[in-house]
N, C-alpha and C positions, 0 to 999 in steps of 0.2 A: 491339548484342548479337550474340554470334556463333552462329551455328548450328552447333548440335551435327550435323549431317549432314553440312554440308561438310567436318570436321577426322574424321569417325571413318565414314562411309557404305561410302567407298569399298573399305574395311579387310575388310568383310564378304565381296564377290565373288570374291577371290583364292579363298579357301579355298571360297566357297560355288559357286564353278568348278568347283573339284577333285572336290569332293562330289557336283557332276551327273553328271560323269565315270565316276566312282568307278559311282556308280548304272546311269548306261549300261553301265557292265562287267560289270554282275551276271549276265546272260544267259549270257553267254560264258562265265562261273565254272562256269555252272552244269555245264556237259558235264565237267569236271577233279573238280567236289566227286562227280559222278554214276561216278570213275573210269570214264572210258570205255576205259581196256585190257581192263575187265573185260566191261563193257555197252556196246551198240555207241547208234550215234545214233537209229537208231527206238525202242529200246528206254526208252531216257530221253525221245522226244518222246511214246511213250504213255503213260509213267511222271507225266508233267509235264500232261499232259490229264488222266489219269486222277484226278490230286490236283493240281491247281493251288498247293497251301497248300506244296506244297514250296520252289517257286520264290520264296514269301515269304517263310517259314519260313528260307531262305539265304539272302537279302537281308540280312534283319535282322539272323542271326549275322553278315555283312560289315561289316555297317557298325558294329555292337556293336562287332568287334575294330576296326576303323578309329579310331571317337573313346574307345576304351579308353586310349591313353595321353594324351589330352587333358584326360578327364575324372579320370585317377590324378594329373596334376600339379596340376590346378586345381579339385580336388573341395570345399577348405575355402573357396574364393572365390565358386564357383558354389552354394556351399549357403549360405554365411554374407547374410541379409537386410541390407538398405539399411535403418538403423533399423527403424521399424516395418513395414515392404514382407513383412507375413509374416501366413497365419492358423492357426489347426489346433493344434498342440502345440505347449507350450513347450520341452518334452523328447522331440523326436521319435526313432521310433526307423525312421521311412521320412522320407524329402525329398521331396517333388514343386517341379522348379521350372517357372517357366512364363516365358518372356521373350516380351511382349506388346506390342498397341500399341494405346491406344486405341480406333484409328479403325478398328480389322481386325475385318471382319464374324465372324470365325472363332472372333475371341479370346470375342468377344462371343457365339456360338455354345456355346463352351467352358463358361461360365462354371456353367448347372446342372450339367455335369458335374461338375466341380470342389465344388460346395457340397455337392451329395450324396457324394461322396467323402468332405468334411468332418466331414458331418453322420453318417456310419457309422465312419469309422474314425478315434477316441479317440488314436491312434498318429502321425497323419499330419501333417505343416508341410507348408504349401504357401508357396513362396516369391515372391513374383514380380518381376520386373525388368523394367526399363521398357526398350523395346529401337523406339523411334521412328522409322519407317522409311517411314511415307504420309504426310508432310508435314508442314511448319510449325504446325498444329492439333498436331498429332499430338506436337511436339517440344514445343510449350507445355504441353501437356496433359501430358505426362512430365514437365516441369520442377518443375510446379507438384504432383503427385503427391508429389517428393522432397521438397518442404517441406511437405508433408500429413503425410508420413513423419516427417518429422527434430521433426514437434511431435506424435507418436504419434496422430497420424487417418487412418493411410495409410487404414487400410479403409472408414471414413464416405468419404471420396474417392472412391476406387476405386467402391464400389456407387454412389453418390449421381451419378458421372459416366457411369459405364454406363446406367443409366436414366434419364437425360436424352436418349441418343440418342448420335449421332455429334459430336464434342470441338469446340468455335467458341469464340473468343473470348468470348460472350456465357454459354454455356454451363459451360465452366469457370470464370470471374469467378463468378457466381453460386452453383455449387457449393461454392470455396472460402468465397466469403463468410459464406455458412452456416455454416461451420466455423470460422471465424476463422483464415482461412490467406493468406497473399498472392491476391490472383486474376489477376494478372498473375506470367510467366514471371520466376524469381528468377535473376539473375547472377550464379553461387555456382560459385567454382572447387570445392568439394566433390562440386558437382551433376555440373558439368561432369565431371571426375573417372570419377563413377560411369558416365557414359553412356560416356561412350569408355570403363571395362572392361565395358560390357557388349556395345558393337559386337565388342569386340576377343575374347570369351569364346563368342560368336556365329559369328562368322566363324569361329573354329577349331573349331567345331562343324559349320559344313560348313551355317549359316542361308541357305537362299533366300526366308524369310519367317518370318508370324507367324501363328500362335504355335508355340512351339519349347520341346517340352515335354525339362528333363533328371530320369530318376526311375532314380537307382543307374545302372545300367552304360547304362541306355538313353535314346537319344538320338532323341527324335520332331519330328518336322518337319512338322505336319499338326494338323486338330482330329480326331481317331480317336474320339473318344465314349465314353462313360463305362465302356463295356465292357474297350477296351484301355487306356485309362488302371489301371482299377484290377489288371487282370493284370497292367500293369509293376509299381504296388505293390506287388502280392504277390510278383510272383518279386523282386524288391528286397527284400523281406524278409526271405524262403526263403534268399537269398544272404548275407545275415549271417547265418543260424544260427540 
């Protein structure tokens, strides 16, 4: 069986290079966005103590416009669920996606955020994509989620394998079994398919990990907490109208 890491892994660090880069640059941005013809360098280093939130607050407009055209070509690919890889609205009118990995303490960290999300806004799909990236656990556990997915149980999966703990051979068998899903890793050019576009839709996102929230124009690389999650929502919302 071949591993899905080896064929789509390495796809991720080109652009998620670019991206550290890019992030390193922000500092430097900042004295040109502060025009300094006008304000000189102490004036922007008190300016930047004094409110720290600017120097984020520019970041985040950078790199918004950075994966702006990434996100306007590929926006029906990154929203569109893996079968059933989707919870919340069926008619949404916000998207949260999440590209996760089992085995990531983060993702797993993430998840009340996400359910309370749910649980309050009637509006919201949260999508999520399986994006395997800690190991062979981790790529079975993805596998075997997609054929959770493709016989409409993604979400008994998904919950039922998150609170069992961290993904094992033992663990996922079990899981599915309860379900009545394969519990061993499915050899589905389909699957395979999926995973390589979700490396390849990762890496052009500028991914150094998981989880990798995309919600409208904004493109999060971190678990940020239910606070800034649901402010992308909304200004997602605010942005259609």
């Amino acid at each position: 069986m071949s591993d899905v890491r080896a064929t789509t892994e390495p796809k991720i660090w080109g652009p998620a290079i670019v991206g550290g880069v890019v992030g390193a640059l922000l500092t430097g941005v900042i004295g040109m966005v502060a025009a300094p013809h006008l304000v000189g360098p102490k004036q922007v280093r008190e300016a930047l103590l004094a409110d720290p939130s600017i120097l984020i607050d520019t970041a985040t407009a950078l790199r918004d416009r950075q994966y702006a055209p990434v996100l306007a070509a590929n926006r029906i690919a990154i929203e569109t669920p893996f079968a059933s890889s989707w919870k919340g609205a069926a008619k949404p009118d916000v998207t949260l996606v999440e590209f996760y990995d089992y085995a990531c303490g983060y993702c797993r960290k993430s998840i009340p955020d996400i359910e309370r999300l749910l649980a309050e806004d009637k509006g919201l799909r949260v999508v999520f994509r399986e994006l395997p990236i800690l190991g062979p656990n981790s790529v079975a556990a993805a596998r075997v989620a997609l054929a959770a997915s493709k016989a409409g149980k993604f979400s008994a999966y998904h919950d039922a394998l998150y609170a069992e703990g961290s993904p094992t051979p033992e663990t996922i068998a079990a899981v599915a079994g309860k379900l009545g899903v394969p519990g061993a890793p499915v050899d589905s050019p389909e699957f395979e398919a999926e995973l390589k576009r979700n490396f390849q839709l990762a890496g052009q996102l500028g991914a150094t990990g998981t989880p990798l929230f995309v919600i409208g124009d904004r493109v999060i690389n971190a678990a940020v907490g239910y606070d800034a999650l649901k402010k992308a929502v909304s200004d997602a919302r605010a942005a259609k109208g």
